[in-house]
C-alpha positions as CSV (number, residue, x, y, z in Angstrom):
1,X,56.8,-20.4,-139.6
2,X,55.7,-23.0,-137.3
3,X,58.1,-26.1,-136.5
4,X,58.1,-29.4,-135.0
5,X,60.5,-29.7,-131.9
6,X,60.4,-33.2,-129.7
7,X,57.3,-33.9,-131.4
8,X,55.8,-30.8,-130.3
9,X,54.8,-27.7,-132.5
10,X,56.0,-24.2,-131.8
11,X,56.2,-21.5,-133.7
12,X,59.6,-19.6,-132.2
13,X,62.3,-21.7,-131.6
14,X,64.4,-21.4,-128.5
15,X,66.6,-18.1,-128.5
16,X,70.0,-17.7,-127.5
17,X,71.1,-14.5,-125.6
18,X,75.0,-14.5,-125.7
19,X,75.0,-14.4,-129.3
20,X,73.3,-10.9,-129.5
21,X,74.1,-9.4,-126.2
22,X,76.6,-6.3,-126.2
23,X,77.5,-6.9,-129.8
24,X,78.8,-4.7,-132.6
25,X,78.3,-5.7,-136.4
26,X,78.0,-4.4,-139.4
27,X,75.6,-5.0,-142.1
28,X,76.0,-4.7,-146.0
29,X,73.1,-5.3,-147.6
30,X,71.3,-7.4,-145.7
31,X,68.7,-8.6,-146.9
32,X,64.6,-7.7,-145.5
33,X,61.0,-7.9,-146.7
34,X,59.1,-4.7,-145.5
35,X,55.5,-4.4,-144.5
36,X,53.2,-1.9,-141.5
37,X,51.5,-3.1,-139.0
38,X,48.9,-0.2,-137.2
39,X,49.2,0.1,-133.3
40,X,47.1,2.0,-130.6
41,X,49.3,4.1,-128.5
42,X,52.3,1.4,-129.7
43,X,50.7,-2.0,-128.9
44,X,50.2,-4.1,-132.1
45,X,46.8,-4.6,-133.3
46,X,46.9,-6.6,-136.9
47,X,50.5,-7.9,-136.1
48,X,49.3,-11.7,-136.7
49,X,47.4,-10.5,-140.0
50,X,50.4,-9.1,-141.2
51,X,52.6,-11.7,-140.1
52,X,50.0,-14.6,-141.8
53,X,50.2,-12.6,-145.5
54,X,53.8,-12.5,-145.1
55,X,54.0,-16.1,-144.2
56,X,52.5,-16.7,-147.1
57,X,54.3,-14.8,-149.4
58,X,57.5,-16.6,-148.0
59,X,55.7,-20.1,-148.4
60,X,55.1,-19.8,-151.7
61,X,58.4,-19.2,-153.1
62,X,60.2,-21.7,-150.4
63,X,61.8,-19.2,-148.4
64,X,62.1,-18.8,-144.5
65,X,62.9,-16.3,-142.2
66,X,66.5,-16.1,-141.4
67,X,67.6,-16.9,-138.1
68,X,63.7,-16.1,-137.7
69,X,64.6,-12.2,-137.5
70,X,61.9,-9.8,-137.4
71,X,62.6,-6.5,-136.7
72,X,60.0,-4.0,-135.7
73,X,60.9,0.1,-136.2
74,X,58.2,1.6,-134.2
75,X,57.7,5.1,-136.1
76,X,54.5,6.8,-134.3
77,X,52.1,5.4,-131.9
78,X,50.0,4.4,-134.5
79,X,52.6,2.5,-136.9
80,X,55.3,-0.4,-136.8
81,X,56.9,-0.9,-139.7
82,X,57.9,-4.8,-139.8
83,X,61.7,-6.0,-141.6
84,X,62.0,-9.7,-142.3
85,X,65.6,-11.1,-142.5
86,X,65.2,-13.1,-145.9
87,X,68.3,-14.4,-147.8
88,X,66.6,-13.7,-151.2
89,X,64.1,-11.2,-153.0
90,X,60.6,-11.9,-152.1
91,X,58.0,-11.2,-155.2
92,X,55.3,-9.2,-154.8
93,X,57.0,-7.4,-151.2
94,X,59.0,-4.5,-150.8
95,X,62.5,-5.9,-150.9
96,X,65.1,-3.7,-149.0
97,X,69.0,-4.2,-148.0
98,X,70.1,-2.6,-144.3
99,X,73.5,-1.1,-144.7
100,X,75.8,0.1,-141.6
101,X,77.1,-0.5,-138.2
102,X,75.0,-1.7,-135.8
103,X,75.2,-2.2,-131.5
104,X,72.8,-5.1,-130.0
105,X,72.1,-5.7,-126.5
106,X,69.1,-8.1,-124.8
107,X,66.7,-7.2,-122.6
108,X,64.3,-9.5,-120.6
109,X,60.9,-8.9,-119.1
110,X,57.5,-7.8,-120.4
111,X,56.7,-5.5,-123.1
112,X,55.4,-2.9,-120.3
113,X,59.1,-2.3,-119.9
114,X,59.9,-1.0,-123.7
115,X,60.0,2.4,-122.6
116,X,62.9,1.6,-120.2
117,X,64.6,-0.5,-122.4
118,X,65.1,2.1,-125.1
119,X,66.2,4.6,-122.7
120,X,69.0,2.5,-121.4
121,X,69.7,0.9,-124.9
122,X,70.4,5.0,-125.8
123,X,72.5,5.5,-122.9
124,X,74.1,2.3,-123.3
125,X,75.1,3.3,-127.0
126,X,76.3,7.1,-125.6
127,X,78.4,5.1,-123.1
128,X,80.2,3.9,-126.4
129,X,80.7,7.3,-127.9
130,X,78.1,6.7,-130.1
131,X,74.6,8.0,-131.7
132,X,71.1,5.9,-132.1
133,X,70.3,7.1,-135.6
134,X,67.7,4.3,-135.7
135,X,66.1,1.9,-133.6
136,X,64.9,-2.0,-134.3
137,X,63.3,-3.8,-131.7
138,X,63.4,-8.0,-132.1
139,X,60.9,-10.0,-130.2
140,X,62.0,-13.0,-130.0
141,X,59.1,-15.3,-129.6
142,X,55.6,-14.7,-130.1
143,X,53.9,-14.5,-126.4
144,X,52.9,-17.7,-126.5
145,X,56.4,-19.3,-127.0
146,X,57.9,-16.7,-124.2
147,X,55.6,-18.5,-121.6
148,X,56.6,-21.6,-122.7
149,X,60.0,-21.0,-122.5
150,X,59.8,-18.7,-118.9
151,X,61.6,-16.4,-120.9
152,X,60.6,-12.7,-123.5
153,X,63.9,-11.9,-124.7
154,X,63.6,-8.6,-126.9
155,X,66.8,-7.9,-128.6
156,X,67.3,-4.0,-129.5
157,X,69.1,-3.2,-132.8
158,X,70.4,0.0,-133.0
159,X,72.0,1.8,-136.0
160,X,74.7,3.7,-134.7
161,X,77.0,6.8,-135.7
């Protein structure tokens, strides 16, 4: 997952905004690899394992993450459930297709601000005469590559109604 860029490595590659912000799209069958990650009180803690075993995985059978998407469902304070955007199946994972309409809008800032993020991300979907039935979040870049760049930008996916 790592790439060279002006003879420099990096891991995320620069992210664009304006092609996610305020956008409505729909999915049919799109393609994901599946996996968990635990969290304490909804902060990661074996997110780069996880990551590392799916890397691998993807290695061995030549395939990348597309667009370098990886979506995180947060489902308790003590689980993340991880979806990797791949364009084929992936032996030896849990292969799933995401089906439906979906609203995205970008947020900016440090993780601290989740919390507020989600609630305007619900009211911003409401504004649309819509429902949340489910939630991704998409961190962009690893915090490494957000300090690098001066920017986090954390796209929130929401499967709407």
């Amino acid at each position: 997952m790592t790439k060279e860029v002006n003879n420099q490595m990096e891991c995320c590659p620069p992210f664009n905004p304006v092609l996610w912000e305020d956008k409505s799209f729909t999915w049919e069958n799109k393609m994901f690899i599946k996996d968990k990650v635990c969290t304490f009180l909804n902060m990661p803690v074996n997110f780069g394992k996880v990551m590392i075993r799916l890397d691998k995985k993807l290695r061995s059978e030549g395939i990348e993450i597309k667009d370098y998407m990886c979506l995180s469902e947060h489902t308790s304070a003590w689980n993340m459930n991880l979806y990797l955007a791949v364009e084929k199946e992936v032996a030896e994972a849990e292969n799933l297709k995401l089906s439906g309409n979906f609203i995205s809008k970008v947020y900016e800032g440090p993780f601290k601000d989740t919390g507020k993020w989600c609630k305007d991300f619900d009211a911003y979907v409401k504004s649309k005469n819509m429902n949340v039935m489910k939630m991704y979040m998409w961190y962009t870049t690893c915090p490494k590559c957000a300090k690098k760049y001066g920017k986090n930008y954390v796209v929130i996916i929401g499967l709407v109604s």
